[in-house]
N, C-alpha and C positions, 0 to 999 in steps of 0.2 A: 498083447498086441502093441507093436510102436511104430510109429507112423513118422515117416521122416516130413519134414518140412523148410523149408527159406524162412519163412515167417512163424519164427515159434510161436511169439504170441497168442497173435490169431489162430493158429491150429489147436491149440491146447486150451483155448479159452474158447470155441467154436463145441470142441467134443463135450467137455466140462458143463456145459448149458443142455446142449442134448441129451447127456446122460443124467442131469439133475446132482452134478459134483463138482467138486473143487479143485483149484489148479496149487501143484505144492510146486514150486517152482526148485529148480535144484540145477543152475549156470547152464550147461545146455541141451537140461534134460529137461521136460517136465513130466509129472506125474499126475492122472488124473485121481482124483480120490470120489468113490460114491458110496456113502454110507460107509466113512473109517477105511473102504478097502480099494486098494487100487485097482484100477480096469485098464485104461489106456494111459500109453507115455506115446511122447513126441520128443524127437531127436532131431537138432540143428542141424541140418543138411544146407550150406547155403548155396551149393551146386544142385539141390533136387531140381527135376524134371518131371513134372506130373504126367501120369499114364493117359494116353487117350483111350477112353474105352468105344469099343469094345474091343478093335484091334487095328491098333494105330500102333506106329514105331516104335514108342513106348508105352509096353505092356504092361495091364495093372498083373500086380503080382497077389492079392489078396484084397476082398472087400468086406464091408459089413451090413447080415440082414437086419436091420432093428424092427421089431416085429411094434408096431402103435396099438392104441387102442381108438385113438379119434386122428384119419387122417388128416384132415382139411388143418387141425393144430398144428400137426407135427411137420407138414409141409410149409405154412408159414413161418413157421418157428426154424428150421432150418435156410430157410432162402433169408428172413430179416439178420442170421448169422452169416451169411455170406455164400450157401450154396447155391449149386446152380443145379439142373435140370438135367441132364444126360440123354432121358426116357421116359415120355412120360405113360403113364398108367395105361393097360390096355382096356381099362370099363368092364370087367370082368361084372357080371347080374349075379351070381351065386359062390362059394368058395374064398378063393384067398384072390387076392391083387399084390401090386407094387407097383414102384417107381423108381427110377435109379436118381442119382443124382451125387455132384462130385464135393467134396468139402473143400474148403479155402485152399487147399495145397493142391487140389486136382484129384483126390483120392476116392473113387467111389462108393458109393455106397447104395442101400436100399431100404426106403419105407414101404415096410408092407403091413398090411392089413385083413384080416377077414371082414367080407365083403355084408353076410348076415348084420352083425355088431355095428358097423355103421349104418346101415337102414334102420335101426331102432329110434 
């Protein structure tokens, strides 16, 4: 998966934190590295236009489920990087939930969880 961005930096160093990996940096690629193996790159776009979800004039074209094990972390931990909020959770009592929410370039994405696993 490679996610275009204006601001490499920050998108590549935003994924790399969430996904608990490293940024290899390579002029205006980068590569995210998690455990030796790469997952996500980011590409210098510095004309990108971030999608508005859900259906605004520019269309996300692909998002990502990360599935957490403790929400209330995983939601901090991506807003102190710089996301923001899109959707938030419907309070689901039983089963799965989520939240959407867009990464520094606009790109959405979703934290979801089983709803059991955090009541423990």
């Amino acid at each position: 998966m490679t996610f275009d961005a204006a601001d490499l930096a920050a998108e590549s160093r935003f994924w790399a934190v969430v996904l608990g990996g490293e940024v290899d940096e390579d002029g205006d690629w980068h590569m995210v590295v998690v455990d030796g193996a790469p997952r996500v790159w980011v590409q210098l776009a510095p004309d990108h236009v971030p999608p508005q979800w859900p259906d605004g004039p520019t269309k996300q074209q692909v998002h990502l489920d990360l599935w957490v094990e403790d929400f209330a972390e995983a939601h901090e931990q991506v807003l102190a990087l710089g996301a923001s909020v899109l959707k938030a959770a419907v309070g689901n009592t039983s089963g799965d939930d989520f939240q959407v929410y867009a990464d520094p370039a606009g790109h959405p994405f979703c934290l979801c969880w089983l709803v059991a696993e955090q009541q423990e």
